[in-house]
C-alpha positions as CSV (number, residue, x, y, z in Angstrom):
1,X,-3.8,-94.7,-1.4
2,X,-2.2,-94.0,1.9
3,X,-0.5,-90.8,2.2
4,X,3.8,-90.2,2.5
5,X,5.4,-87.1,3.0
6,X,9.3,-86.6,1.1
7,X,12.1,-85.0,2.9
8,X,15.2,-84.2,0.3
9,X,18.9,-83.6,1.6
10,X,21.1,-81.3,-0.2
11,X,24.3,-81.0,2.0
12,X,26.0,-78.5,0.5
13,X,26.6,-75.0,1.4
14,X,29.1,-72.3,-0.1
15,X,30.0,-71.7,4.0
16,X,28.6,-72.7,6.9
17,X,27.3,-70.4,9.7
18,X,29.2,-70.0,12.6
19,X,26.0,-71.3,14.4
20,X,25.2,-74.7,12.5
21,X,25.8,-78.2,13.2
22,X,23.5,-79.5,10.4
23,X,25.0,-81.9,8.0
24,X,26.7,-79.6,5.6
25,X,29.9,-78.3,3.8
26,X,31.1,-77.2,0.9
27,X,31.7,-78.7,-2.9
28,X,32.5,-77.8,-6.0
29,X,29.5,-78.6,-8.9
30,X,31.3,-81.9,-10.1
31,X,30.5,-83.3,-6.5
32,X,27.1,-81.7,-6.4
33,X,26.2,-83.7,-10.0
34,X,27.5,-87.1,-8.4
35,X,25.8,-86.6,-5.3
36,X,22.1,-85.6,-7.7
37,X,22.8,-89.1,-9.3
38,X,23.0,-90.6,-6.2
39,X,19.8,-89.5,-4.4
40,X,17.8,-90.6,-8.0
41,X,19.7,-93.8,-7.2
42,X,18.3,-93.9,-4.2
43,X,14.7,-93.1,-4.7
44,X,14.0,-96.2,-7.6
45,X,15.7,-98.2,-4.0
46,X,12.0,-97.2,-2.6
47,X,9.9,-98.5,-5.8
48,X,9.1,-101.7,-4.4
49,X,7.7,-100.2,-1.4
50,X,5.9,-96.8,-2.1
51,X,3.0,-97.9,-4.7
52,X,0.4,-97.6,-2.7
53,X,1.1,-94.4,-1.6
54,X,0.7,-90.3,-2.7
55,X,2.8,-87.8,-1.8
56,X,1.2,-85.1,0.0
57,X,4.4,-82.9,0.8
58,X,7.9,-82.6,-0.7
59,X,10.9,-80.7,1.5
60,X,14.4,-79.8,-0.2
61,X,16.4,-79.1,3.3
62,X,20.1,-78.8,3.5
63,X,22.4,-77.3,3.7
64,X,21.4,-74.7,1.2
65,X,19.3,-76.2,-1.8
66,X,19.1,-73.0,-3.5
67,X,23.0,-73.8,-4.3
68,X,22.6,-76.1,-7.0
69,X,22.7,-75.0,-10.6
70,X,20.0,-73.7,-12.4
71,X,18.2,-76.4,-14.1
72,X,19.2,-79.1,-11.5
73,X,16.2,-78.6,-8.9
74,X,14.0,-79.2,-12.2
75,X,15.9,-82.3,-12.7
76,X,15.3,-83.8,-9.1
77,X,11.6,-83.1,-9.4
78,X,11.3,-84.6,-12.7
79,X,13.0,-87.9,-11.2
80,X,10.4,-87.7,-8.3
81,X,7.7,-87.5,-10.4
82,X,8.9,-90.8,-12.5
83,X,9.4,-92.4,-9.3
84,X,6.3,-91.9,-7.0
85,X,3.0,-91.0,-6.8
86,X,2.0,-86.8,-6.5
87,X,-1.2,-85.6,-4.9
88,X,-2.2,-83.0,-7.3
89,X,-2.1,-80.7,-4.6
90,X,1.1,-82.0,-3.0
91,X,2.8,-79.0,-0.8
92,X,6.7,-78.5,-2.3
93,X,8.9,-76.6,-0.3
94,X,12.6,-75.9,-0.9
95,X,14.8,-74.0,1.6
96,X,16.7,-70.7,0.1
97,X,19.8,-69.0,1.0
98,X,19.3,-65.5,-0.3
99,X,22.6,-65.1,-1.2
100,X,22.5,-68.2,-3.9
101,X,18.9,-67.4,-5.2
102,X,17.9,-65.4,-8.4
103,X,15.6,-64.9,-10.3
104,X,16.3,-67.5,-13.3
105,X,16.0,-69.7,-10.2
106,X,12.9,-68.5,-8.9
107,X,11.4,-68.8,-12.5
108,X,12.7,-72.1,-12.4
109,X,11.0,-73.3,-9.4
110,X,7.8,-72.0,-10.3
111,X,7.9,-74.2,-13.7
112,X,9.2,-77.2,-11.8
113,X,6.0,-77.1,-9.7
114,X,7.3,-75.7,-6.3
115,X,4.8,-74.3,-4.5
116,X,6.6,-73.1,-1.3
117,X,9.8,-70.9,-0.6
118,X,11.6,-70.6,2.8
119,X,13.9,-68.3,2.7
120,X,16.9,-68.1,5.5
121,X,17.1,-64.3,6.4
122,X,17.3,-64.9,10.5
123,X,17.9,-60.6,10.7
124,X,17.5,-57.5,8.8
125,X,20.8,-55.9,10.7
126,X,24.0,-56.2,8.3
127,X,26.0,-56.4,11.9
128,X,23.6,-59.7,13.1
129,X,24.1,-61.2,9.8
130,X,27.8,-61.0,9.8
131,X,28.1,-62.4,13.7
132,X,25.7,-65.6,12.5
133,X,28.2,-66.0,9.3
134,X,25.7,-65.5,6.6
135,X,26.9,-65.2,3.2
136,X,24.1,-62.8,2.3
137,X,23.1,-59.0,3.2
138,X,19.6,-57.6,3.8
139,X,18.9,-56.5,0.1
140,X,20.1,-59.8,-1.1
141,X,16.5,-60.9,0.4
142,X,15.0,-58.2,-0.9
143,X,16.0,-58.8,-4.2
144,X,15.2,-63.0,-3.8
145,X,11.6,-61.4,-2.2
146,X,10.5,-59.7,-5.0
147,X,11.8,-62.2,-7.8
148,X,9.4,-64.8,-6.1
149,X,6.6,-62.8,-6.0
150,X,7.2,-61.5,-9.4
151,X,6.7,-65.5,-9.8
152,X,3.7,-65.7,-8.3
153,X,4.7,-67.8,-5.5
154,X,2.1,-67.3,-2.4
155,X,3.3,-69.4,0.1
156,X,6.5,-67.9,1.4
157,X,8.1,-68.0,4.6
158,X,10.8,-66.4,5.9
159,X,13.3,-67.4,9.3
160,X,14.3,-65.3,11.8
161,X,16.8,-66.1,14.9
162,X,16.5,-63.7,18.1
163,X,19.1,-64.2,21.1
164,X,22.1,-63.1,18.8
165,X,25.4,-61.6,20.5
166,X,24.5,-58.0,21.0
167,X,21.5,-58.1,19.7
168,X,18.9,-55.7,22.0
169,X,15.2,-55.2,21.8
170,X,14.9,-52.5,19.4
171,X,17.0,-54.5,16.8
172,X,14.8,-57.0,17.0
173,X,11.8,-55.3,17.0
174,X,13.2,-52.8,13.9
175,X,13.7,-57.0,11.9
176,X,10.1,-58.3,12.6
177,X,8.9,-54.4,12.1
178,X,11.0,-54.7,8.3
179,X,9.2,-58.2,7.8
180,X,5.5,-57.1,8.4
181,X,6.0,-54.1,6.0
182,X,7.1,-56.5,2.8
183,X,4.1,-56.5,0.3
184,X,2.9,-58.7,0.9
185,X,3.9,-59.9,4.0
186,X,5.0,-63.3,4.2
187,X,2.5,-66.2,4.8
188,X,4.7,-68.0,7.3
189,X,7.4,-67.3,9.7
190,X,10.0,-69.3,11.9
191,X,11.0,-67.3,14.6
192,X,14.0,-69.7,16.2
193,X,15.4,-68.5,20.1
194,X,19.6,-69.0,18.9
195,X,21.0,-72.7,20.4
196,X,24.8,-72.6,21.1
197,X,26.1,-76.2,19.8
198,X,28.7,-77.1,21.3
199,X,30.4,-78.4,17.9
200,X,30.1,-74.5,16.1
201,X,32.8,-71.5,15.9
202,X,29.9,-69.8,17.6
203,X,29.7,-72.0,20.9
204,X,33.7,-71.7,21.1
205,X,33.8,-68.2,20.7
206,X,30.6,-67.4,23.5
207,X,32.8,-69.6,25.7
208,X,36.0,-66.9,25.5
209,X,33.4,-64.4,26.3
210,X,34.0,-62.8,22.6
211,X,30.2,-62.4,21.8
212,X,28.0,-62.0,24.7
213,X,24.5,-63.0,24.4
214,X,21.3,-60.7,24.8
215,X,20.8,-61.2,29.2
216,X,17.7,-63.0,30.3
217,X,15.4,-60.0,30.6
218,X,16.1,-58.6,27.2
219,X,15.1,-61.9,25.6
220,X,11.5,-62.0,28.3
221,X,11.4,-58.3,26.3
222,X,11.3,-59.7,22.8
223,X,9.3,-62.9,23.0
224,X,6.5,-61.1,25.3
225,X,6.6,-58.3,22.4
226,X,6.9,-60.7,19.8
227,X,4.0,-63.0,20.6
228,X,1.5,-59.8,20.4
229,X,3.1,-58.3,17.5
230,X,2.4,-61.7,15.5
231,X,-0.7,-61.9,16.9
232,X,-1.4,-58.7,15.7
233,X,-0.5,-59.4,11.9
234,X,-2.7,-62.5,11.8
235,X,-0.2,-64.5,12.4
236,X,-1.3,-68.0,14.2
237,X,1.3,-69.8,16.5
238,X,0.9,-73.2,15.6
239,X,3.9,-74.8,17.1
240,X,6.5,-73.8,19.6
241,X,8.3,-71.4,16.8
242,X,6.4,-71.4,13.8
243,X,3.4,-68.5,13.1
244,X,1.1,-68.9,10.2
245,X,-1.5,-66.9,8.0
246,X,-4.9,-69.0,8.5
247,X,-4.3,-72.2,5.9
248,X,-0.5,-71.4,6.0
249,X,0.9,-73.7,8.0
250,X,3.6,-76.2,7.1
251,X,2.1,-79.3,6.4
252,X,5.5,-81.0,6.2
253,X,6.9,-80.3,9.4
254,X,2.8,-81.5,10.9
255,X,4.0,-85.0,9.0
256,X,6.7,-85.1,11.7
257,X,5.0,-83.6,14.8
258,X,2.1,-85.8,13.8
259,X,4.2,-88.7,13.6
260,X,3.1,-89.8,9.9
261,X,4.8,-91.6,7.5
262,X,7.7,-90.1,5.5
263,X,11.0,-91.0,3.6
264,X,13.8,-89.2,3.5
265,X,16.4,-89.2,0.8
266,X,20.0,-88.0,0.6
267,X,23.2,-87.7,2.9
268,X,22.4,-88.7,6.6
269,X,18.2,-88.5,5.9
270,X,16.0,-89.9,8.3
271,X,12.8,-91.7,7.5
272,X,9.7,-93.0,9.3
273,X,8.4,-95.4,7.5
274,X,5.6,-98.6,7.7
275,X,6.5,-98.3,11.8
276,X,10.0,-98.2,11.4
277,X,12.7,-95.3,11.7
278,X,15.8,-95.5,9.1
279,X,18.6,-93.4,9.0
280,X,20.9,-92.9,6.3
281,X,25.0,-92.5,6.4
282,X,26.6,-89.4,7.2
283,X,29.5,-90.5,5.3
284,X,29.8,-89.3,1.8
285,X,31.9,-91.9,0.7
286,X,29.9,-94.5,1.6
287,X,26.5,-92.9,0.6
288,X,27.9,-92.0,-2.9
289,X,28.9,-95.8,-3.4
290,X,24.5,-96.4,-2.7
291,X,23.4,-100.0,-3.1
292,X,20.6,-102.1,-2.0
293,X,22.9,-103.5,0.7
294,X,24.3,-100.4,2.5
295,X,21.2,-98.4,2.0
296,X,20.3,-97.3,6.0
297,X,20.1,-98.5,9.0
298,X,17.1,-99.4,10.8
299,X,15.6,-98.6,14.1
300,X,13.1,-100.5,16.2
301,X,11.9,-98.1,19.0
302,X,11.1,-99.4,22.5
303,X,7.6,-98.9,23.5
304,X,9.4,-96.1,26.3
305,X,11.1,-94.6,23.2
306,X,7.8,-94.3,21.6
307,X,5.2,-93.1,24.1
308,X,8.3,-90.2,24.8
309,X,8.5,-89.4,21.4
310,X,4.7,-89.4,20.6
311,X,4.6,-86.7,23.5
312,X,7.6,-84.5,22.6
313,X,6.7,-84.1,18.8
314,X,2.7,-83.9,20.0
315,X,3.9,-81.1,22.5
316,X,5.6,-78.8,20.1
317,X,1.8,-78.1,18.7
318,X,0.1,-75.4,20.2
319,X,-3.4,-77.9,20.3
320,X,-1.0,-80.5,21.5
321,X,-1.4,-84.4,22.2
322,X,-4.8,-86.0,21.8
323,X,-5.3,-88.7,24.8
324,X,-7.4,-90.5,22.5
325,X,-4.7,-90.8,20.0
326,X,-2.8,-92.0,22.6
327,X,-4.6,-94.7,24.0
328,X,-5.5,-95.7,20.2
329,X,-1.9,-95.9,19.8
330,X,-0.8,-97.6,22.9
331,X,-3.4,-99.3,24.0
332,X,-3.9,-98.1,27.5
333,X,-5.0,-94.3,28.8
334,X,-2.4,-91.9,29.3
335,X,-3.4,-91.3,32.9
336,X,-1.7,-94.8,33.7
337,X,1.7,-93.7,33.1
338,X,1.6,-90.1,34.1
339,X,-1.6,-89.1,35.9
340,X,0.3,-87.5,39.0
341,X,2.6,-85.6,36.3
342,X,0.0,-84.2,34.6
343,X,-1.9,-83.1,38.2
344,X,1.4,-81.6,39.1
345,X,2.3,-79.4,35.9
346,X,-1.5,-78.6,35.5
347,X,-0.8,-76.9,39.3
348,X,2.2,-75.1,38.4
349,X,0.1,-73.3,35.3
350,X,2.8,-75.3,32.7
351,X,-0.1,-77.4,30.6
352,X,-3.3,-77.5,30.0
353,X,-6.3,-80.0,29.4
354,X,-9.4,-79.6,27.2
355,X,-11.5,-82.7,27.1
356,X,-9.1,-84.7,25.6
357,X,-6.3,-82.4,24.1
358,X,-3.6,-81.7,26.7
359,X,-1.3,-78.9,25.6
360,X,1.2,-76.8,26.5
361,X,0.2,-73.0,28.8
362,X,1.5,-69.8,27.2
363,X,3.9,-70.6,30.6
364,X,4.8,-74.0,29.4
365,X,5.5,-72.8,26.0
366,X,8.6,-70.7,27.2
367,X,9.3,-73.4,29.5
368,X,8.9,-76.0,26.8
369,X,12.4,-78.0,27.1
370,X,11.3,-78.2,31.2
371,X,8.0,-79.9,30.4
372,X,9.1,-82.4,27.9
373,X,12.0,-83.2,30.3
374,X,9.3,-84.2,33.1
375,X,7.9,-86.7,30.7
376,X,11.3,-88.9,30.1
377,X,10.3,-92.4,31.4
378,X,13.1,-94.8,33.8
């Protein structure tokens, strides 16, 4: 059987951070049922086409998935398991607000064969918290920690954001320090540098000059501290802002930087799928009234579109994009399209080349969105 990853979208949040521009908002539970009804819809839509394939990993993503009622995560997984084929060791991760988790739901999760928690925290300081809009306070993880281990659940990671207004170095450094002193210490961790979209409260507000982010050299400060402290835990850096315990990593997010197969079901869900990207409405309306004829929309990418996105995803990796890969993919050796580019950014110390594997330079990794930029073709 070929393998196929499974990416679930739960849209729903009880607010929304002053920071996000995800696809989510707020319902009450009668919504939230409909909506359930209509992602099983749409998963028997994908019978004809998934039979000769195993799912390897499962992501509930949102939103905030720990939002539902108790009982209804167990009644999604028990529709995917009627509907598709499970590795017996297929990785299932769901995505956890702290302030919506307890710990029915953590017993719960553990009986409906989840294997993998990742729990928004993104800062230990109650003042952080309250600029990114969260709805939950420190000991609200705490609490949401120990009910999942007191589950037995021993993949668990936990996100962080650094480049908050007023944030400083010794906040920071008092978060991760909090983190690596939990017992045990989590497995995995996503350590995000904060993005200003320009659709957020947040991005309006930094442009009145009401929260003024940390200055350049403060931010140098945390990452250069960062990367040593991690290192120091036995944390691996895998990809440009995820650190793992060896084995930990997160095989679903390698599905998409690896650019294997996967489906993705729910509100505005993107799928790659037998060559092909789909992409789901974003209108709610529209997806609730599901039918074989307005299911998604299809793309066919360009060759350009392609060979830029093989090198983006490949890129975020830490051991990078494998020229072999890429000529099996493409037919024709990297160096044809970008053998001057690659002399050039190997010069400036931004990437790297071992035998085949071409990756990014502890440079080019803080330089990343630079890099990637250089490889956009005419």
């Amino acid at each position: 059987m070929k393998n196929l990853s499974l990416y679930v979208h739960i849209p729903f949040c009880e607010k929304k951070c002053a920071y996000c521009d995800f696809l989510s908002f707020q319902a009450d539970e009668t919504l939230q049922r409909t909506y359930l009804l209509a992602v099983i819809k749409e998963m028997k839509l994908y019978l004809p086409y998934v039979k000769d394939y195993e799912i390897q990993t499962i992501f509930f993503g949102g939103g905030t998935p720990s939002i539902l009622q108790e009982g209804e995560i167990s009644f999604l997984m028990e529709n995917i398991q009627k509907n598709f084929n499970l590795s017996p060791h297929c990785e299932t991760s769901i995505e956890i607000n702290p302030g919506t988790f307890s710990l029915n739901k953590s017993k719960e999760y553990r009986k409906a064969n989840i294997n993998r928690l990742s729990f928004g925290l993104q800062s230990t300081k109650e003042n952080e918290l309250i600029t990114l809009g969260r709805i939950h306070q420190y000991k609200d993880f705490l609490y949401s920690y120990d009910w999942a281990r007191e589950e037995d659940f021993c993949n668990i990671n936990v996100d962080l954001i650094y480049g908050i207004p007023e944030q400083n170095f010794k906040s920071f450094q008092e978060t991760l320090n909090q983190i690596f002193n939990l017992k045990p210490a989590p497995e995995h961790l996503s350590i995000y540098h904060l993005i200003l979209e320009e659709d957020t409260p947040f991005y309006q507000l930094y442009k009145s000059n009401q929260y003024p982010l940390p200055d350049e050299k403060e931010e140098e400060k945390i990452e250069k501290w960062m990367k040593n402290r991690l290192k120091e835990g036995g944390y691996l850096r895998y990809e440009i802002s995820n650190y793992a315990k060896k084995e930990y990593e997160c095989y679903h997010n390698l599905v998409y930087w690896n650019l294997d197969e996967y489906i993705g079901i729910g509100l505005g869900a993107a799928s790659y799928f037998k060559g092909r990207r789909y992409h789901n409405t974003k209108k709610l309306k529209e997806y609730l009234a599901l039918n074989t004829i307005a299911w998604c929309k299809a793309q066919d990418l360009s060759q350009k579109e392609e060979i830029e996105e093989f090198i983006f995803l490949g890129l975020r990796k830490i051991e990078g994009i494998s020229a072999q890969k890429f000529f099996q993919k493409f037919a024709f050796p990297i160096e044809d399209l970008y053998a001057d580019l690659l002399e050039k950014l190997k010069k400036q110390g931004l990437l790297k080349q071992i035998k085949e594997r071409i990756f990014l330079s502890e440079k080019g990794l803080d330089l990343s969105n630079y890099v990637m930029s250089q490889f956009l073709l005419d």
